[in-house]
C-alpha positions as CSV (number, residue, x, y, z in Angstrom):
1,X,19.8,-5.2,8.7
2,X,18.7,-1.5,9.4
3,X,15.1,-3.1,9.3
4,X,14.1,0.1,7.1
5,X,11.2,-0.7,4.7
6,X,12.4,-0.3,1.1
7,X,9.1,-1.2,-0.8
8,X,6.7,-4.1,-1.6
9,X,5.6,-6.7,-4.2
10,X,2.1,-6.1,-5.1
11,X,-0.1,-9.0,-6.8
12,X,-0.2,-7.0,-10.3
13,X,3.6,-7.0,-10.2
14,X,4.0,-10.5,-9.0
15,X,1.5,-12.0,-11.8
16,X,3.0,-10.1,-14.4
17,X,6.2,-11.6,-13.9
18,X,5.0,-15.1,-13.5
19,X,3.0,-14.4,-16.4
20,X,6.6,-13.4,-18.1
21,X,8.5,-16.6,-17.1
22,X,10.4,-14.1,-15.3
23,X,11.3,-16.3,-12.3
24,X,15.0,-15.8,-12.7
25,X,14.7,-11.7,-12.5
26,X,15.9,-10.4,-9.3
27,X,13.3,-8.9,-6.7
28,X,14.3,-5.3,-7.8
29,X,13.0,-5.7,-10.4
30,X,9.4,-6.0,-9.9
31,X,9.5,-4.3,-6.2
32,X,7.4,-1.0,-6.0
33,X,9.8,1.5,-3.9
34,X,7.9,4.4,-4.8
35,X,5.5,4.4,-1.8
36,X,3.6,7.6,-0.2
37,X,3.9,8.0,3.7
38,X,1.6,9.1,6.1
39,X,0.9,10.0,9.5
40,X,-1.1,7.7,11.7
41,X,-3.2,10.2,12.7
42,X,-4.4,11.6,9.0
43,X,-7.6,12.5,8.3
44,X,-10.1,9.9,6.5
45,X,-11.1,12.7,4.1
46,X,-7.1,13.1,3.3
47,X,-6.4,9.6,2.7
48,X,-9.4,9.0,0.5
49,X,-7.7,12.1,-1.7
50,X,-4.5,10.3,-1.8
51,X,-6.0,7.0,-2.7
52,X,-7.7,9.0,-6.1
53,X,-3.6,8.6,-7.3
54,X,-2.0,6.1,-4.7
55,X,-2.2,2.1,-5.0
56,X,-1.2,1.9,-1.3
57,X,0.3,4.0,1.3
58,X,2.6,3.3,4.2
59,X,1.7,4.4,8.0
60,X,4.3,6.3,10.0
61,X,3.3,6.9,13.6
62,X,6.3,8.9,15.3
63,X,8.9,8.2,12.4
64,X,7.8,4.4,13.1
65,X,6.6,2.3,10.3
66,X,3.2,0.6,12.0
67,X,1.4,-0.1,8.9
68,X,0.3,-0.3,5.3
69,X,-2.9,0.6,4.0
70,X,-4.3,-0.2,0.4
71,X,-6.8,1.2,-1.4
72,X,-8.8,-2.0,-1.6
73,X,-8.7,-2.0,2.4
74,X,-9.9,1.8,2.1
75,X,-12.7,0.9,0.2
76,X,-13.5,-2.7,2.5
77,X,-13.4,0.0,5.1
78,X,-16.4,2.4,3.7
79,X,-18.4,-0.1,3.0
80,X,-18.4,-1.7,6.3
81,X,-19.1,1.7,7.4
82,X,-21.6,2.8,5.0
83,X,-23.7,-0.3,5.4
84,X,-23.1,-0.1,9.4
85,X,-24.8,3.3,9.7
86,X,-28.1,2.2,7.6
């Protein structure tokens, strides 16, 4: 009700308890709640440093949750770049 983010459910989780049979365990179970913050405005160079231990990383502009960011859309988002500047 206090629409405050309180984690996710990342594929790995959500296979592995499929792969369990676990369909009867409750979401609190598998939910990552863990999750780094960081400011809209960080620096690429910072995030990428962050990714070297993080799975994913939630965006805060102003105290206000506007985002998510994986590492898999991190490294999507090089290699556009990379390829765009050849």
């Amino acid at each position: 009700d206090n629409k405050k983010i309180i984690g996710v459910i990342d594929e790995t989780n959500l296979l592995k308890a499929v792969l369990e049979k676990s369909f009867k365990e409750k979401i609190k179970k598998i939910v990552i709640n863990k999750i780094k913050k960081v400011n809209y405005d960080l620096e690429l160079e910072k995030l990428i440093s962050i990714f070297k231990k993080e799975k994913l990383v939630f965006v805060y502009k102003k105290s206000k949750f506007v985002g998510m960011i994986t590492r898999n859309d991190l490294l999507c988002y090089l290699k556009r770049n990379i390829n765009a500047k050849k």
